[in-house]
Each structure stands twice: as C-alpha cells, then as structure tokens.
N, CA and C of each residue as an Amber inpcrd file, in Angstrom:
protein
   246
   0.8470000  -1.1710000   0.0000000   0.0000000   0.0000000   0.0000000
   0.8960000   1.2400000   0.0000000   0.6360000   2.4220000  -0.8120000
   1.4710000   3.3490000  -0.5310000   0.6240000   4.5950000   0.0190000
   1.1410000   5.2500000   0.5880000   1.0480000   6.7980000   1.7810000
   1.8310000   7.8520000   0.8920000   0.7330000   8.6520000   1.3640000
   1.2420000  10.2570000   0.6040000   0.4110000  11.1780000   1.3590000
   1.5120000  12.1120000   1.8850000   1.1260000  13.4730000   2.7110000
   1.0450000  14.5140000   1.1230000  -0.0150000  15.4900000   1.3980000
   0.4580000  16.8680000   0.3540000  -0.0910000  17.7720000   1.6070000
   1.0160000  18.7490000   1.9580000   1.0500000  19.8520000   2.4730000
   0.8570000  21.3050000   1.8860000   0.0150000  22.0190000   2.6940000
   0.0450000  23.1530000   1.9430000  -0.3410000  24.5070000   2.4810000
   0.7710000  25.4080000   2.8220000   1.5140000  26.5680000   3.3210000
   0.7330000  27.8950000   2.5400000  -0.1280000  28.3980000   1.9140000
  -0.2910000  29.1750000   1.2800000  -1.1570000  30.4340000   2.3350000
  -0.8580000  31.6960000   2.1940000  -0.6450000  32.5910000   3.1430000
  -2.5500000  33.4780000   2.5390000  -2.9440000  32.8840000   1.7970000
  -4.3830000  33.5820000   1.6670000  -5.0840000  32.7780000   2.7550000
  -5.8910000  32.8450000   3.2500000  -7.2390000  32.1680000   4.0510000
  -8.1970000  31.7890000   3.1270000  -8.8080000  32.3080000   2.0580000
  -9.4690000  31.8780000   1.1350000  -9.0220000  30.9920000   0.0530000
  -7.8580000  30.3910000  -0.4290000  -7.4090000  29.5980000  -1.3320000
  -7.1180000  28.2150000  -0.7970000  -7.8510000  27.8240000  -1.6120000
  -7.8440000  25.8210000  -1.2360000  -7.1170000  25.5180000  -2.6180000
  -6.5820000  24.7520000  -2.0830000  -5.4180000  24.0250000  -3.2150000
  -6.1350000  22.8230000  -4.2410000  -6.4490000  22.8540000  -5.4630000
  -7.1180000  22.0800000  -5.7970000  -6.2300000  20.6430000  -6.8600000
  -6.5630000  19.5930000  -6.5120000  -4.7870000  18.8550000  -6.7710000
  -5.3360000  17.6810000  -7.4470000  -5.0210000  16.9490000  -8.2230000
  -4.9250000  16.0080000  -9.1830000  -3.6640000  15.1720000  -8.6130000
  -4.3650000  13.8860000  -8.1490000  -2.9690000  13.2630000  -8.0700000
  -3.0620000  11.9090000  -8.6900000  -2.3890000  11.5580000  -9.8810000
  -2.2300000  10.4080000 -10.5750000  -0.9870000   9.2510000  -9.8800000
  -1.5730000   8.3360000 -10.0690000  -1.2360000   6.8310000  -8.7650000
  -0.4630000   5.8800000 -10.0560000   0.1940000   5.1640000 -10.2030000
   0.6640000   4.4450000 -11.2350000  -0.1850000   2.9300000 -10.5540000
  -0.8350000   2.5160000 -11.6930000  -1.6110000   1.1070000 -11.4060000
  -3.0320000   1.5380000 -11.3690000  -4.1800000   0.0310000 -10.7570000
  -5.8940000   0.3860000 -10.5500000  -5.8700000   0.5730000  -9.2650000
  -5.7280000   1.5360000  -8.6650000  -6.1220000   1.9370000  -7.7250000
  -7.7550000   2.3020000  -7.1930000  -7.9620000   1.4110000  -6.8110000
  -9.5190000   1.4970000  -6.5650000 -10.1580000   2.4970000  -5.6500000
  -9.0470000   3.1940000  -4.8560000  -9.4960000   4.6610000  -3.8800000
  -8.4500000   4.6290000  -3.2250000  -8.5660000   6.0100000  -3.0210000
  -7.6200000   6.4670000  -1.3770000  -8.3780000   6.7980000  -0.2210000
  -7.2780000   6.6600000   1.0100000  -8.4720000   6.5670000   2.2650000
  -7.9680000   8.3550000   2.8940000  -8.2380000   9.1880000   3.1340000
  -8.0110000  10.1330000   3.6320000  -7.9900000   9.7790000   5.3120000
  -6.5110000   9.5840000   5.5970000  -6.0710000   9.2790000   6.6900000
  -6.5660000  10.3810000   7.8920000  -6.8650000  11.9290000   7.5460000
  -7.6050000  12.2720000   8.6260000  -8.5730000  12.4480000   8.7270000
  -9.4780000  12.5170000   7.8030000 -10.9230000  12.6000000   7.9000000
 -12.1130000  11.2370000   7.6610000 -11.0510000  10.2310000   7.8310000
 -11.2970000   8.6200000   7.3540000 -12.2650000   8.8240000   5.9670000
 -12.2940000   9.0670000   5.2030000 -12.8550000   9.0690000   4.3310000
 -12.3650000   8.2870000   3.0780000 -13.4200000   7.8520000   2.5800000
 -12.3610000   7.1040000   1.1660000 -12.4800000   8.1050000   0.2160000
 -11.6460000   8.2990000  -0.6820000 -12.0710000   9.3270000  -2.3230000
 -12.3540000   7.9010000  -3.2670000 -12.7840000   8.4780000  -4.5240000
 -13.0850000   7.4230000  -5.5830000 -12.3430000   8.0260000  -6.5800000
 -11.7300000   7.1880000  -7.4320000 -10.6370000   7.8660000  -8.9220000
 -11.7230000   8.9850000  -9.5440000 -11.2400000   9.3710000 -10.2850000
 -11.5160000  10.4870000 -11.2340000 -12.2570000   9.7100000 -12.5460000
 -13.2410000  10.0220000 -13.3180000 -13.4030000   9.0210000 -14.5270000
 -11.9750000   8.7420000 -15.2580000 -12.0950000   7.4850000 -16.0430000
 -10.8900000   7.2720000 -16.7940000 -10.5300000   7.7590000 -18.1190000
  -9.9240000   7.8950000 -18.3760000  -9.7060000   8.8600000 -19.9270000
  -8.7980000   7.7860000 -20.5770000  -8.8870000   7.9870000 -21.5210000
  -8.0210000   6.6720000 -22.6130000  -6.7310000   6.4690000 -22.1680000
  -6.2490000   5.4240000 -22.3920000  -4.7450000   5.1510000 -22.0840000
  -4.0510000   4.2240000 -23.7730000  -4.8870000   4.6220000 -24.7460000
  -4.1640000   4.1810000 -25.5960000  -4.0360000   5.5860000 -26.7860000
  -3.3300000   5.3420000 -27.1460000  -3.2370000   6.4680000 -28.4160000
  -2.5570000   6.2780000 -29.5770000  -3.1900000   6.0980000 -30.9810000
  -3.0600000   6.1660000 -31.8550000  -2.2920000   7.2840000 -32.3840000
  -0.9360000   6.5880000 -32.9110000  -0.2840000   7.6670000 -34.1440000
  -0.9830000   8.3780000 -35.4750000  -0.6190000   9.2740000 -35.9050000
  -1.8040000   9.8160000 -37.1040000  -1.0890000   9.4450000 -38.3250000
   0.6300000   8.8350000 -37.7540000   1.1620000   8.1980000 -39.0690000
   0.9270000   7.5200000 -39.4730000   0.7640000   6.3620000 -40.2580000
   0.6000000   5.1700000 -40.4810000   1.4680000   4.1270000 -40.4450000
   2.9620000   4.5980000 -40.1010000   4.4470000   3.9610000 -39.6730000
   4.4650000   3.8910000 -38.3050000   4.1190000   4.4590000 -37.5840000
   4.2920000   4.4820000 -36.2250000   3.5870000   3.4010000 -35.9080000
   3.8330000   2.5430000 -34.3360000   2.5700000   1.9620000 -33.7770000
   1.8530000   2.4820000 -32.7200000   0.9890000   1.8050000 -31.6440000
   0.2930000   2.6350000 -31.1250000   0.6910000   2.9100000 -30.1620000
   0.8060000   3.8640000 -29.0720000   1.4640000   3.9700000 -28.1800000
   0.4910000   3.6440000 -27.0150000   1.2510000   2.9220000 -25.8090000
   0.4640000   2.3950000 -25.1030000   0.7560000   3.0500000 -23.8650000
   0.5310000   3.9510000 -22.5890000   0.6660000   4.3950000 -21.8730000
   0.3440000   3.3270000 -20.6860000   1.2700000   3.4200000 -19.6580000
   0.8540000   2.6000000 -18.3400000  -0.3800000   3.4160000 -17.6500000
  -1.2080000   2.1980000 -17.0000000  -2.4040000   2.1430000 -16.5630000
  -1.9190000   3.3270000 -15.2590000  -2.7080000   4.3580000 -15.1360000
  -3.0310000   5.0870000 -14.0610000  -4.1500000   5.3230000 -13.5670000
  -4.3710000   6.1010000 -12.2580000  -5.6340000   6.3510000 -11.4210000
  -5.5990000   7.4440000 -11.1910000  -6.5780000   8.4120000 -11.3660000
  -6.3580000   9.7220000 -10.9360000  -7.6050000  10.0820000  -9.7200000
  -7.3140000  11.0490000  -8.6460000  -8.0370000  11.4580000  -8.0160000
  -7.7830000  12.7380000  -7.9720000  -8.9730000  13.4250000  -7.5260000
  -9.1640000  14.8940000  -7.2570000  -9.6190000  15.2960000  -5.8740000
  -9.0700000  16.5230000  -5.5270000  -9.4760000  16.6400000  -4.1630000
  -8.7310000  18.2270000  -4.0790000  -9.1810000  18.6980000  -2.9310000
  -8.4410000  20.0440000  -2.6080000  -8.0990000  19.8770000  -1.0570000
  -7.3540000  20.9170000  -0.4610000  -6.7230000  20.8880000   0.4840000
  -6.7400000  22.1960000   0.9710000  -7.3490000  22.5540000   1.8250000
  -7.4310000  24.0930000   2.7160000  -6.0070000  24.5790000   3.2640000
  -5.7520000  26.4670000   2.9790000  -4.7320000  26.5100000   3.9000000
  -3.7780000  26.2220000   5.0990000  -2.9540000  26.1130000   5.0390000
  -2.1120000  25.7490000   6.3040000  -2.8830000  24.6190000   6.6250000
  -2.6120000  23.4130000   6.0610000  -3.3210000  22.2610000   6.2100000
  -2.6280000  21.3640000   5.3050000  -2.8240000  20.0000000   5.6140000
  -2.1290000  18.8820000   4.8600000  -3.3160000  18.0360000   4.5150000
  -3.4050000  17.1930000   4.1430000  -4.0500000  15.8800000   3.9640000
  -2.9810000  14.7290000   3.6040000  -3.7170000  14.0330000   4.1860000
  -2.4690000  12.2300000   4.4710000  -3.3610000  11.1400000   4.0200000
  -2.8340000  10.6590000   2.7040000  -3.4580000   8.8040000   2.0760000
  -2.8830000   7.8610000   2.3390000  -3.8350000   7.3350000   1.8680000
  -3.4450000   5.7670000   1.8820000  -4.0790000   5.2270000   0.6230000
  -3.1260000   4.5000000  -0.1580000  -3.6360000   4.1420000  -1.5970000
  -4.9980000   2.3700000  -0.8880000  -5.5760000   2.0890000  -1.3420000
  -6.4700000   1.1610000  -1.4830000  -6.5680000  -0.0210000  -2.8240000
C-alpha cells in the first residue's frame, strides 16, 4: 500500500489548493487518513493512443488512477492508496 502526505503553506485564508494526483496502477481509492474518508478515482480517460502516421505503432501508456481533491490553507491531507 502506498502513503502520501500533500502539504500546503499558502498565506491567503481563502485559497484551497485544488490537486490532481495520478497513482501508477488500478487503484480502486484512497483513504483520507484524517478525515477517514475514502475518495473514488476520477473518470478514466483513454490510455491508448493512436499515431496519425501510419508507420508508427500505437502507443500504449501505463495504466493510471487519478483522483481529485483540494486541500485548505495551512493544512495537509495524508493517504493511503487502497
């Protein structure tokens, strides 16, 4: 399982950090270690892509997971992959 803190120092009171964080693999959720909460991925967007050459082949990108979430000033949030 992997853990990830994102911290975040920003000196407005009104700005929440809004963050995309892509996971390498199917990550089926993260658990928000302080608010026990689980998140759910982001919809999936293609992971294959076609060249427009006709020499090329297709390029195949490794499988990722993305989640979204924000994070309030002077505040962190701490995961746990699932």
């Amino acid at each position: 399982m992997a853990n990830g803190i994102i911290p975040y120092y920003q000196m407005n009171e009104l700005d929440r950090l809004s963050v995309r964080a892509n996971l390498a693999g199917s990550i089926t959720q993260i658990h928000d270690m302080l608010d026990e909460k689980d998140i759910a991925p982001s919809p999936k967007v293609a992971s294959v892509f076609p060249d427009s050459s006709t020499t090329r082949p297709i390029i195949l990108v490794p499988q990722r997971t993305s989640f979204r979430f924000s994070v309030p000033p002077h505040s962190y949030r701490a995961f746990a992959a699932k």
